[in-house]
N, C-alpha and C positions, 0 to 999 in steps of 0.2 A: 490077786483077787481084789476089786474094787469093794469099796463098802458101802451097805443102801442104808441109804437114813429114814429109809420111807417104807411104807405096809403097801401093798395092794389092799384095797376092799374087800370084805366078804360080801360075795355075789347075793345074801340074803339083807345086807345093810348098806346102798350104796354110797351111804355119804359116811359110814364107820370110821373113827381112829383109833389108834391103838394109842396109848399113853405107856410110857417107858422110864421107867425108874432106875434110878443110877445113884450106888453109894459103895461109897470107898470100902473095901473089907477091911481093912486095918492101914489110918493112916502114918501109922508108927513104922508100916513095914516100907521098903525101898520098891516094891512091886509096883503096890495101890493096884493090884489088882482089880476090877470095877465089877460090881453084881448087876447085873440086868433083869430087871422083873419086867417082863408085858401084861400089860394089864388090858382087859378087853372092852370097848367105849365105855366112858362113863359116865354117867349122869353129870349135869352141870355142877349140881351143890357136891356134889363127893369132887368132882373135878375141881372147886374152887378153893375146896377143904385141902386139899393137898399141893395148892397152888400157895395157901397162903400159911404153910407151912415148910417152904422149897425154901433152900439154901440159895437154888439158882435155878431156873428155868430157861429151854432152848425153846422157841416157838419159831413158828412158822408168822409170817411177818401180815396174817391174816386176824380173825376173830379172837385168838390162842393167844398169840401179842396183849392184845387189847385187853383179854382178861385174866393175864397175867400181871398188865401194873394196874388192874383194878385190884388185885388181890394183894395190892404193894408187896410185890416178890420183885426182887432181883431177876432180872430178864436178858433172854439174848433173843435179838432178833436174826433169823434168816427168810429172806425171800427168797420163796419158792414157783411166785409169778410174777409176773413185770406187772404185774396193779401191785404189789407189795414192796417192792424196791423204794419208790416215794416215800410211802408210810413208814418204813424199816428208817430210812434215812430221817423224816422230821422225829420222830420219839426219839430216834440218837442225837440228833440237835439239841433237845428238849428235856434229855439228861434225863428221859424217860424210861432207857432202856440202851443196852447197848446192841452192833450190828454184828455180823460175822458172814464172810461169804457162803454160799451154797457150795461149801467141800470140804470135806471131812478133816483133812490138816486145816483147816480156816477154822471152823468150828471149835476143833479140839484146842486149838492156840486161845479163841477169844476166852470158851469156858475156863483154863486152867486157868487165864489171866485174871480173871474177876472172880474166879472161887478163891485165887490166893491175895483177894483185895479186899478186906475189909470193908475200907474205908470207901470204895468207890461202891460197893454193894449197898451200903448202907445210906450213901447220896444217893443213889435210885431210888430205895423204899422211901426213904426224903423227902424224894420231889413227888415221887409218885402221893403220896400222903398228902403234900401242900395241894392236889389237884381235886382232895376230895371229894370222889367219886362215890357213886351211888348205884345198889344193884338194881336200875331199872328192873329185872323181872318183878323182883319181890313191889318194889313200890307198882307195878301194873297189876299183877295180883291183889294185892290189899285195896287198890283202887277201885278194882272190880267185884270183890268180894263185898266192900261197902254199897256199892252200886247195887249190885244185887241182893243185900239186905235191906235193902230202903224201901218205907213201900212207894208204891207207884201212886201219882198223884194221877185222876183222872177226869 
């Protein structure tokens, strides 16, 4: 039996993800068995909140990527469209993020490798940090919000 690493859409959300939580049940024991929670889309700010509380994050080598080393987390990129393969590959130049192929043994090798890395986990939030990024929403927001408390000059 193959494994999907991806949701279908719910026909009432077309552009829906699911977010997938994963933690060790006991890493003491020899199983490590893994807990899976699906969690159903989530808003940006809870999605960011929990981005910049990740030990390690697998994205998708699209927008997820991107706001994952905004949220300086430890990141794995995979592309999952040929516009993502570029991007996937310069953030892994860029010591922004690391890559992992689209399959499942690929994947599960890059995670274990950099969940039992400290030291390289911790050069990503690093650099990701020196790039000091900014949540454009919030600064478009307060921009606008001032904007439209101002009066109007006429």
């Amino acid at each position: 039996m193959r494994s999907r690493w991806w949701r279908r859409p719910r026909a009432s959300s077309p552009r829906a993800a699911s977010t997938v939580l994963v933690a060790a049940a006991n890493t003491t024991q020899a199983s490590h068995t893994p807990l899976l929670q699906m969690l159903p889309r989530l808003p940006l700010g809870e999605l960011a909140s929990l981005m910049r509380r990740a030990q390690l994050i697998i994205a998708n080598g699209g927008s997820t990527l991107l706001q994952a080393i905004a949220c300086q987390a430890p990141a794995i990129g995979v592309a999952i469209a040929k516009d993502q393969v570029k991007r996937v590959r310069q953030y892994a130049a860029h010591g922004l993020a690391r890559s992992a192929p689209l399959a499942a043994a690929g994947i599960m090798r890059a995670a274990l490798a950099l969940r039992d890395n400290e030291p390289a986990r911790a050069a990503l939030v690093r650099r990701a940090r020196e790039l000091r990024l900014a949540d454009g929403l919030g600064i478009a927001l307060a921009a606008l919000d001032e904007l439209l408390r101002a009066p109007f000059a006429t």
